[in-house]
N, C-alpha and C positions, 0 to 999 in steps of 0.2 A: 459562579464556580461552585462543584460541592464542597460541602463541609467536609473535612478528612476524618477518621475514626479515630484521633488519640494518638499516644505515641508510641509507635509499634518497635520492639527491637528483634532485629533477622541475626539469631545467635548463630555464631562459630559456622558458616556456611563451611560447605567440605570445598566448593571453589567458586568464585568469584570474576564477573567478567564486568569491566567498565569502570574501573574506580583505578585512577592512575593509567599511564600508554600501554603497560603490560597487563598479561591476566594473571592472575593471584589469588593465594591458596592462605597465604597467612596474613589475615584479615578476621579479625574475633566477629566482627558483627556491622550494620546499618541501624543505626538510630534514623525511623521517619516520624519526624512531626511537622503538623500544618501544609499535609500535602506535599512536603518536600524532603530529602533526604539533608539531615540536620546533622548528624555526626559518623565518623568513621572510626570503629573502635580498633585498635592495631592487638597484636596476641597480648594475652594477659593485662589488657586495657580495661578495667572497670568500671561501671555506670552504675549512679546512686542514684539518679533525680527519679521521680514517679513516672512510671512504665504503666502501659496499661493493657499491653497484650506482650508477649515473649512469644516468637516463632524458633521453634528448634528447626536449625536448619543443616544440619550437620550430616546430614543423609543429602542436602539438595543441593543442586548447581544455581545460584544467582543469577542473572541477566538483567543489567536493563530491560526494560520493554520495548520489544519489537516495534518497528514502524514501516508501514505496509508502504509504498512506495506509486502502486500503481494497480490498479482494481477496477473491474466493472461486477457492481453489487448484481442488478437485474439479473445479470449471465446465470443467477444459480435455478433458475428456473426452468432452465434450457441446458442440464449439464445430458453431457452423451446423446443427446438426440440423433439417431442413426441416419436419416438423411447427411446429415453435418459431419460427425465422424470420420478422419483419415482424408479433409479437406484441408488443401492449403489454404490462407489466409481469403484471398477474393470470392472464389467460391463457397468459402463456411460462410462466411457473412452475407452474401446474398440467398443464404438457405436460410437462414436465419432472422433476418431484418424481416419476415410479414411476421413472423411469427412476434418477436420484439413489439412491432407496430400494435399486436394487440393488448396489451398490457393497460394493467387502470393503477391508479393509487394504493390501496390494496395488495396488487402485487409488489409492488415498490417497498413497501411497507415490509411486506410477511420476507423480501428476499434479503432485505435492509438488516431485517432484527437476527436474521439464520445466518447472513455473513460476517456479522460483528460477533454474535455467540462464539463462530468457529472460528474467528480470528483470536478472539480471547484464550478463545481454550487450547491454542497453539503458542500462547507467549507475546502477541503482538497489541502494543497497548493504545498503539496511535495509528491509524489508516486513513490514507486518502481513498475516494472515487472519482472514476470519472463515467459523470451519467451524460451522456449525449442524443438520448430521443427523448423527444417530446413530442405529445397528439395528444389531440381531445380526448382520447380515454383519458391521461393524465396529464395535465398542465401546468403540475407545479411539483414534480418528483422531487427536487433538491430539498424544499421545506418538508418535505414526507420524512426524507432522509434525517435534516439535523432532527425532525421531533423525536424520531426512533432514537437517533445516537443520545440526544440527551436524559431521554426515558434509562437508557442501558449505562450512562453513566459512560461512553465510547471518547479519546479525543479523537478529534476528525480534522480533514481536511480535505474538504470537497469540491471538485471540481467542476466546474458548471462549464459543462459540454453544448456543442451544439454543430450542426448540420446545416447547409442552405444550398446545397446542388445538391438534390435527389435526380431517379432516375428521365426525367425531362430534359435536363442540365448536361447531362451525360455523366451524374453520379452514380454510386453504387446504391444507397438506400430509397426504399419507395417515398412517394411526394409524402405521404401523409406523416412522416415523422419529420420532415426538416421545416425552418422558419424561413421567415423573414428576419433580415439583418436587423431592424431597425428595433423589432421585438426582441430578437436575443440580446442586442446591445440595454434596451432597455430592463426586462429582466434581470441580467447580470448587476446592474448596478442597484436594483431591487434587493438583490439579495445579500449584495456587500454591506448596504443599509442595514437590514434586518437581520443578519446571521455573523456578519466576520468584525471577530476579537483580536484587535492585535496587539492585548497586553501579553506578556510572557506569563506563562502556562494556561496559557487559553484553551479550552474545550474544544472549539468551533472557530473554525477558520474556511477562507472559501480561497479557491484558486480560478481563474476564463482558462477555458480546454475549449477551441473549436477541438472538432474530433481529429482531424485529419490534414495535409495539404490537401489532398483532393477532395474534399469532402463540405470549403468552406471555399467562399471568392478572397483574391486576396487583400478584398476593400477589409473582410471583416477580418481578416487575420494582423491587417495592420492597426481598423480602428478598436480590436481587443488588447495590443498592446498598448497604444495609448489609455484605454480606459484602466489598463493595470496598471500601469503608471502614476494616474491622476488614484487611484484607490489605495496604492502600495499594497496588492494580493500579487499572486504565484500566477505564470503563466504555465502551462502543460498541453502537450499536444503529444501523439503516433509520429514517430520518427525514425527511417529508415530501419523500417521493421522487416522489408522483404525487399527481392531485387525486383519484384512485380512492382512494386510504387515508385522504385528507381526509374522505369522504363516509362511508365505515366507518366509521371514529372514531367524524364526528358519529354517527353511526346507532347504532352498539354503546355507547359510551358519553357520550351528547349532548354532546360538545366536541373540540374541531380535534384533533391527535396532538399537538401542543409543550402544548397544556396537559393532556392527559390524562398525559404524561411529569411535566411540574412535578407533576401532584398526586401521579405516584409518587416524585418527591425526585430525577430524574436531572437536575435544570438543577445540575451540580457542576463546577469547574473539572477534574477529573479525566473529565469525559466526552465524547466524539468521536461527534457522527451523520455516517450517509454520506448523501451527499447532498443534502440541504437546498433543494432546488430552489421548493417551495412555503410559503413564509413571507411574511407579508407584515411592514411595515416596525416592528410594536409587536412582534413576536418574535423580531424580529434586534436589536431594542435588551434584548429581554431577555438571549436567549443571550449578547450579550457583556457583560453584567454579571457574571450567572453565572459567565463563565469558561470556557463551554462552547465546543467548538470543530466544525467542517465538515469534511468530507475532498469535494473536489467532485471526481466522477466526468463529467466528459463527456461521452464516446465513448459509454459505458451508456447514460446522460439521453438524449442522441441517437436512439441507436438502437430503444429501448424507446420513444422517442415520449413521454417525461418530462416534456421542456420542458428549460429553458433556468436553471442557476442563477445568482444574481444576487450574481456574487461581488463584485463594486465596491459595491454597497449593504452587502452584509454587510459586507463592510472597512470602508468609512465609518463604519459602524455602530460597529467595534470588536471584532470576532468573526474570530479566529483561523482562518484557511484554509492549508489543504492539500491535497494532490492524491492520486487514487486511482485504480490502474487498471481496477479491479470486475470482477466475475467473468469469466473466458476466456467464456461462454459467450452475458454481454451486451455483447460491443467486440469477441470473437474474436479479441482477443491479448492478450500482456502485457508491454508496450513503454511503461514509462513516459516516456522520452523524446518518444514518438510524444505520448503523451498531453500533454507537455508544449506541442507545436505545436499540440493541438488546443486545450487552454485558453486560448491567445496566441488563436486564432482567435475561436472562440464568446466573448470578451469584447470582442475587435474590434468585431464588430456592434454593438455600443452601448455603447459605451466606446471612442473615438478617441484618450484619454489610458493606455489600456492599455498598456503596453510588453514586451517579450520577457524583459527581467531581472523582473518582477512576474510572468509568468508562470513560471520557473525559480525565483524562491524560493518558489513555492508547492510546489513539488517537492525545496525544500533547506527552509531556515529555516522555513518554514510547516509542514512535515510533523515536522524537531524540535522546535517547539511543540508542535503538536498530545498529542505522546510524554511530551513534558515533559521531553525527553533534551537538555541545554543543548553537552553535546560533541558532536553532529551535528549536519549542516545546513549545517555551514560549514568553514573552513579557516584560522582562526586559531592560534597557538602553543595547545596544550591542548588542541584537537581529534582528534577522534579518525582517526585516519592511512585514512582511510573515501574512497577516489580517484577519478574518474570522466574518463577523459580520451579527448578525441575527435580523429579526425583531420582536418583541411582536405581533403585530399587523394582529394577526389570531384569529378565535372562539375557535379555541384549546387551547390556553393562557388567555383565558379570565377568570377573577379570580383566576388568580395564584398572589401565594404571593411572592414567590422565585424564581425569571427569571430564575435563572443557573436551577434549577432542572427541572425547565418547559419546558427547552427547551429537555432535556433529556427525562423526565419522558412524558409529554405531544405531544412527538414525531415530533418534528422539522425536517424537511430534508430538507429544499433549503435555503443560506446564502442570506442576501439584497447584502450585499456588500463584494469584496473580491479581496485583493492585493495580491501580489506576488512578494516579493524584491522593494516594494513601487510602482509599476505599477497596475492600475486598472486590473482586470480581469472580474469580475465581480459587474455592478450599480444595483440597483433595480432590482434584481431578475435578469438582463439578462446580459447574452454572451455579453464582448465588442469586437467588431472584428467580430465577427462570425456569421451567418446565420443558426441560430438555424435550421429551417424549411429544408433549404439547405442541412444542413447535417444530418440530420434525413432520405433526402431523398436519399442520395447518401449512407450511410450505410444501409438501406433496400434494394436497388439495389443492393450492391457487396453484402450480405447475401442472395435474392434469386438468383444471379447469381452462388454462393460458391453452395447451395443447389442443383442448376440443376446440375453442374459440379459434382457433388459425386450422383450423381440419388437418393437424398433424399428428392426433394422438394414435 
């Protein structure tokens, strides 16, 4: 775990989101020390003990730290590729997947380091992925990943993906990225071994994501929940993302995706689907029996032409949501703040009772459910010192009465300032550590280089 930098106090923030059920304006400050959020200073509450940094924050909006919910890192190497563009879901990805296939270590790396930067510099302090190719160019992407996240000082939680019907099978991606069951199975428990922490405020945590129902046999989607069981990690899988995988199901195995799931044992309070867009109202009452939970992807749904998920039904319901930014390659960024506007929006349309603080805890407190991580999400004493703080001081803010909604409604995307287990990540808008410019330029390089290698540049 890092060492935290001292005890920081966030003076007189102008408003405050995560500390008590409501958001809050009168609230003098956060005392963080040892990584953790240690005191809550109420107005006109004063602190004597030795400080070792004062943040004026009386210009800034507070946030817990964001928690990404649902991601594919790789994707950013392959954003807007114009073959792929203005394709629904089966077709983008089969335009997609050679290209994918050719990918090394290297790119994993360079796309690892550029998603975790722009997640940062959006307010988001904890992110899952889910990586699901693997080939001989690169064989061991998940360790590529935790070394990057640990270098950046990133919390994670990673999903260890995987494929075994390629196009032989009658799947969608080529042979050369999917395994063998018995190698995934083995792997996966490789990497629980070496990478997942499951003390509370752990860095590095791992989740088994086959990619898909159709995508994995249902031997391994069954013997992946037993191995999460026997590991106590996160399951995660693509779930009724479009009404195209609806009709597969039925077809391949005569019943919807949520029940062909139940009969392989995933409806477990330990399991997360991304997106959930096509359920109707007797399997949102099951998922939240279960225990099961949503990561709802927007921008993705959006753009892939998915439809619209029905996060107010599912809550009523009782089913645990969270927000996800999904792959760079289906939204073309990775700005979960931005996502957060978008969520506030697409529930608008039909939902008048929606509000900007229900769209932000889907991005705090809904995504540490989702983890099961009870020290994120929020900003209570015992929380983990995890910072997200934005500045007023844009034309887009200007004459707002209500920071918290203004930062939502008035479309915010870049935090001033942003800790992680009480370590700077990001001052004034910028990357500490890093070379922004630098790495802008070394991932345009391994993406036109990814492109000549698949003959699509």
């Amino acid at each position: 775990m890092q060492q935290a930098s001292g005890t920081i106090w966030i003076k007189q923030p102008k408003a405050i989101f995560g500390v008590g059920p409501q958001p809050r304006e009168a609230v003098d400050g956060l005392i963080l020390r040892d990584g953790k959020v240690a005191q809550i200073l109420e107005r006109g509450e004063s602190y004597h003990a030795p400080i070792d940094e004062v943040v004026d924050a009386s210009d800034l909006i507070v946030l817990p730290g964001m928690i990404n919910t649902h991601h594919h890192f790789y994707q950013s190497l392959t954003r807007s590729m114009r073959a792929a563009i203005n394709q629904p879901l089966f077709p983008w990805l089969t335009t997609l997947y050679p290209i994918w296939a050719e990918q090394h270590a290297g790119d994993v790396a360079v796309a690892t380091r550029l998603v975790l930067a722009e997640l940062l510099l959006s307010g988001c302090t904890t992110t899952t992925d889910h990586h699901y190719l693997f080939s001989k160019n690169c064989g061991d992407p998940i360790d590529v990943q935790f070394q990057v996240a640990a270098e950046m000082g990133m919390r994670v939680v990673l999903a260890r993906g995987s494929m075994s019907l390629g196009e032989d099978q009658g799947g969608l991606p080529p042979q050369r990225v999917v395994q063998h069951e018995a190698d995934i199975l083995a792997d996966c428990e490789r990497l629980v071994n070496r990478w997942h922490d499951a003390a509370p405020y752990a860095m590095a945590q791992l989740a088994l994501a086959p990619c898909s129902p159709f995508s994995v046999t249902p031997e391994l989607l069954r013997d992946s929940v037993a191995l999460a069981a026997a590991e106590d990690v996160g399951l995660h899988t693509h779930l009724a993302e479009t009404e195209q995988e609806t009709e597969f199901c039925q077809s391949a195995f005569g019943t919807r995706p949520l029940d062909y799931l139940e009969q392989c044992g995933w409806l477990t309070p330990r399991t997360w689907f991304a997106h959930g867009v096509h359920f109707n109202p007797y399997e949102m009452q099951r998922i939240a029996a279960a225990g099961s939970s949503i990561a709802h992807c927007p921008s993705s749904n959006m753009l892939l032409a998915s439809g619209r998920c029905p996060v107010t039904e599912l809550q009523r319901a009782g089913v645990t949501m969270g927000l996800g930014v999904d792959g760079s390659a289906s939204n073309d960024h990775s700005n979960l703040m931005q996502e957060v506007g978008q969520a506030f929006l697409l529930q608008r349309l039909n939902n008048p009772d929606y509000t900007h603080a229900d769209a932000l805890a889907l991005a705090t407190s809904g995504g540490a459910a989702i983890l099961q991580r009870p020290e994120l999400g929020h900003l209570n004493v015992g929380a983990a010192a995890d910072v997200a703080m934005f500045s007023t001081n844009e034309l887009r803010f200007s004459g707002s009465q209500d920071p918290l909604a203004a930062l939502v409604i008035s479309g915010a995307s870049s935090a001033h300032h942003v800790l992680v287990q009480g370590q700077w990540k990001v001052r004034g808008g910028q990357l500490v550590g890093i070379d922004q410019a630098q790495l802008m330029h070394e991932h345009s390089a391994a993406a036109y280089a990814l492109w000549q290698r698949a003959g699509a540049a």
